[in-house]
ZAMARGU-4260 file (C-alpha; in steps of 0.2 Angstrom, whole numbers, plus 5000, padded with zeros to 4 digits):
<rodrens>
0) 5001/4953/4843 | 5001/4938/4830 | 4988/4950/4820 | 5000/4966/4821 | 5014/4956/4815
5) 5002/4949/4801 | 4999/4967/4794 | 5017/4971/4798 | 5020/4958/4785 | 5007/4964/4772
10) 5013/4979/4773 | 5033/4975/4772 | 5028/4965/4757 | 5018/4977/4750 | 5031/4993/4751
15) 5046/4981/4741 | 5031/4979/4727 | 5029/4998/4725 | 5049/4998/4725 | 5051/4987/4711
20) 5037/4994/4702 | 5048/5010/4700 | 5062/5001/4698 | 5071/5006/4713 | 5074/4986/4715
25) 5079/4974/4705 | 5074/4957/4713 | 5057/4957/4722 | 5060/4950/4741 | 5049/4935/4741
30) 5036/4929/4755 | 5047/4912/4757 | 5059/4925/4762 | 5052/4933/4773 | 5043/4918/4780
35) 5058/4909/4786 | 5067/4926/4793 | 5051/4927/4805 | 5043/4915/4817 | 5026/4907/4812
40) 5011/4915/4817 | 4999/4900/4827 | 4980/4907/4822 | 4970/4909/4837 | 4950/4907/4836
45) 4941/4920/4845 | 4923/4920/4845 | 4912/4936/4845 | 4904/4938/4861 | 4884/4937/4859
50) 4870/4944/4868 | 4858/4930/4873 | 4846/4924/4861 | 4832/4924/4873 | 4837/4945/4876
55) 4836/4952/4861 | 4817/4955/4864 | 4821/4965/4879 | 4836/4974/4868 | 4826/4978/4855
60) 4813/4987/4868 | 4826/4998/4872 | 4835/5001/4856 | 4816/5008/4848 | 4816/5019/4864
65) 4823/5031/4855 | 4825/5036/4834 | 4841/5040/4827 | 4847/5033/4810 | 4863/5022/4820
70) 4847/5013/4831 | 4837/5010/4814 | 4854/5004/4805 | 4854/4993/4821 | 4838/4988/4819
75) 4839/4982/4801 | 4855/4972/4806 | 4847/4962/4817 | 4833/4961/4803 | 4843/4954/4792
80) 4857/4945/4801 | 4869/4955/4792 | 4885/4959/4796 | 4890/4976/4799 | 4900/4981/4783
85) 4886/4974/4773 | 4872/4983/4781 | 4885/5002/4784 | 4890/5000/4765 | 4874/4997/4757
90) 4867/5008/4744 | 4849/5010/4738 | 4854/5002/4720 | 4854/4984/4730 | 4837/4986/4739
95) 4820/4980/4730 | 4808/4986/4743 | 4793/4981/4732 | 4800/4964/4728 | 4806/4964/4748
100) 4825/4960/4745 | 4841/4968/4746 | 4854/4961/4734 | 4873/4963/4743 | 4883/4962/4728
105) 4900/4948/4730 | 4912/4962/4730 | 4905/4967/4750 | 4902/4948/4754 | 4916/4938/4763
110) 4912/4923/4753 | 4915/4933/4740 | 4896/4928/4731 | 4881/4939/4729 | 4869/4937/4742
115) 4850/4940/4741 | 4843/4946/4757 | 4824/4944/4760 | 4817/4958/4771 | 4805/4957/4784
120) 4789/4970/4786 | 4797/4981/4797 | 4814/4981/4788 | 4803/4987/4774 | 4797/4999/4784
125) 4811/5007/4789 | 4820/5007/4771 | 4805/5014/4765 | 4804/5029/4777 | 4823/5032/4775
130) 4821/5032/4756 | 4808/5046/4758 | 4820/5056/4764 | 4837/5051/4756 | 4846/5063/4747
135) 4862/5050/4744 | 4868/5037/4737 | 4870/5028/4756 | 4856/5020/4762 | 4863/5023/4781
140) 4873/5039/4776 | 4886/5046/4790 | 4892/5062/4795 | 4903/5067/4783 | 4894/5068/4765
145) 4894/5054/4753 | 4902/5044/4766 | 4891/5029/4774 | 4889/5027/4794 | 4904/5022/4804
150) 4908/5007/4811 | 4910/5017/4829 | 4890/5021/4825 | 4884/5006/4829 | 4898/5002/4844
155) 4889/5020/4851 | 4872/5013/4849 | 4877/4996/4860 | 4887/5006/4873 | 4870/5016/4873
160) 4858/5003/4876 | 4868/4993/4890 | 4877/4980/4879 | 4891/4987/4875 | 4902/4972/4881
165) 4894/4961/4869 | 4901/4962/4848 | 4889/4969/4837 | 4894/4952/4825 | 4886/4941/4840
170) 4871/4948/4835 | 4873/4935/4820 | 4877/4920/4833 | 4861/4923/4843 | 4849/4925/4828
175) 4860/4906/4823 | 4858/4899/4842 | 4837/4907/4841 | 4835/4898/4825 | 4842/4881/4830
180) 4835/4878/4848 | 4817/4889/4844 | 4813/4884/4827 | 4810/4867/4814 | 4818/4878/4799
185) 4832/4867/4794 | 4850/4869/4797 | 4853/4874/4779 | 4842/4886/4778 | 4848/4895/4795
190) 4864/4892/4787 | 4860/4901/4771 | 4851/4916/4779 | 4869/4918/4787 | 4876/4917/4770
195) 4888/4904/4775 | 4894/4888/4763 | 4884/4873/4766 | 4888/4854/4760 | 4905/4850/4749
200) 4907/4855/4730 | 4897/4842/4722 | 4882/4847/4735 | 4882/4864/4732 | 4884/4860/4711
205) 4866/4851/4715 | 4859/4865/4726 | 4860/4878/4716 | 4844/4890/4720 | 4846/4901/4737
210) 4830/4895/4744 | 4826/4913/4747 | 4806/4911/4750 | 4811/4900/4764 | 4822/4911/4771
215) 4808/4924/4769 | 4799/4914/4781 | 4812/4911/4794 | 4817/4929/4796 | 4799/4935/4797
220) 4798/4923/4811 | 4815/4930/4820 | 4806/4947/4817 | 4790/4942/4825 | 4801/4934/4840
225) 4807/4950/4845 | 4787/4956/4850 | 4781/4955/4868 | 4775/4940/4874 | 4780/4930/4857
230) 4800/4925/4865 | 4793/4909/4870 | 4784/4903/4855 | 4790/4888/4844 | 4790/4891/4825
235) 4783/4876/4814 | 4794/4872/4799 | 4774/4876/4791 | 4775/4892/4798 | 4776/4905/4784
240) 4778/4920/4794 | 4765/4930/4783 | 4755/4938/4798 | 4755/4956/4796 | 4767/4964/4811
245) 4761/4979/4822 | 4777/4991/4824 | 4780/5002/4835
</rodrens>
């Protein structure tokens, strides 16, 4: 209810704008205004429900049991800890496959920075085969041409592998929870592979690279966690990840 009512708002707002654009109104009704005729909205925190950390290997099993370009675009999100606008919306200009990054420009970031992705062997390897056959501008095209896959896509594919009451965001809390109880990578590196703001202003002024080859290594190893027998390994800060994957 409190985020209906919030749209509500936007949307009241929004229709006295147009109407004093075209001068159908004189005085613009202000969001004071409007404030004080309605009752405050109290935010309330909901956390996306997350698959277990320790299941995704067991997921992932069953996700590759079967192609389709929602299961790969899956795939790649989990990869790369993306969220799922950034990984549906993402064109082939952004993606480096010989330099091994994907670049999400600020425009489709919520902290509204760009955002250099490193990608892991087999992200590579599925971008790759995908550009082989590409015909469009969309890297995980839908249905309709020149329109990217759906948000439902990836809803289907969780439904479809048996986890459909877990959020396809809480794929990004377990590969947080993986990184902090299963590795020595530092919190600031987890934190930046997640793209989130780390450390005050005059922190960040200091930090100013994106420590991208660490992050390299650290989503190599979440890739490598996913492979049988490899759930209960530790990953060394020293680890680089470097080992050459076999893919199914």
């Amino acid at each position: 209810k409190p985020e209906t009512a919030r749209r509500v708002r936007q949307r009241i707002v929004t229709v006295i704008d147009w109407a004093v654009g075209k001068g159908y109104r004189t005085l613009l009704l202000l969001m004071a205004a409007i404030n004080k005729s309605l009752p405050r909205i109290k935010a309330k925190t909901e956390h996306h429900s997350a698959l277990p950390f320790d299941q995704v290997p067991a997921f992932m099993t069953r996700l590759r049991e079967r192609e389709s370009l929602g299961r790969l675009a899956f795939e790649a999100l989990v990869l790369t800890a993306a969220r799922s606008g950034e990984i549906r919306l993402a064109v082939w200009s952004e993606i480096d496959l010989e330099g091994k990054v994907w670049t999400v420009p600020a425009a489709r970031m919520k902290a509204g920075r760009e955002h250099r992705v490193p990608l892991p062997d087999r992200a590579v390897e599925i971008l790759s085969a995908l550009a082989a056959a590409s015909t469009g501008d969309h890297v995980f095209p839908g249905a309709k041409r020149g329109k990217p896959l759906s948000v439902m896509a990836l809803t289907m594919v969780m439904r479809r592998t048996g986890v459909g009451h877990f959020t396809v965001h809480g794929f990004r809390s377990a590969f947080r929870d993986w990184a902090g109880e299963r590795t020595n990578f530092p919190r600031e590196i987890a934190e930046a592979a997640l793209a989130h703001v780390v450390g005050d202003e005059t922190e960040r002024a200091y930090r100013r690279g994106d420590a991208l080859e660490n992050r390299r290594a650290l989503m190599e190893a979440w890739a490598m966690f996913w492979e049988p027998n490899a759930g209960n390994v530790v990953v060394p800060l020293t680890r680089r990840g470097a080992a050459t994957r076999g893919h199914r």
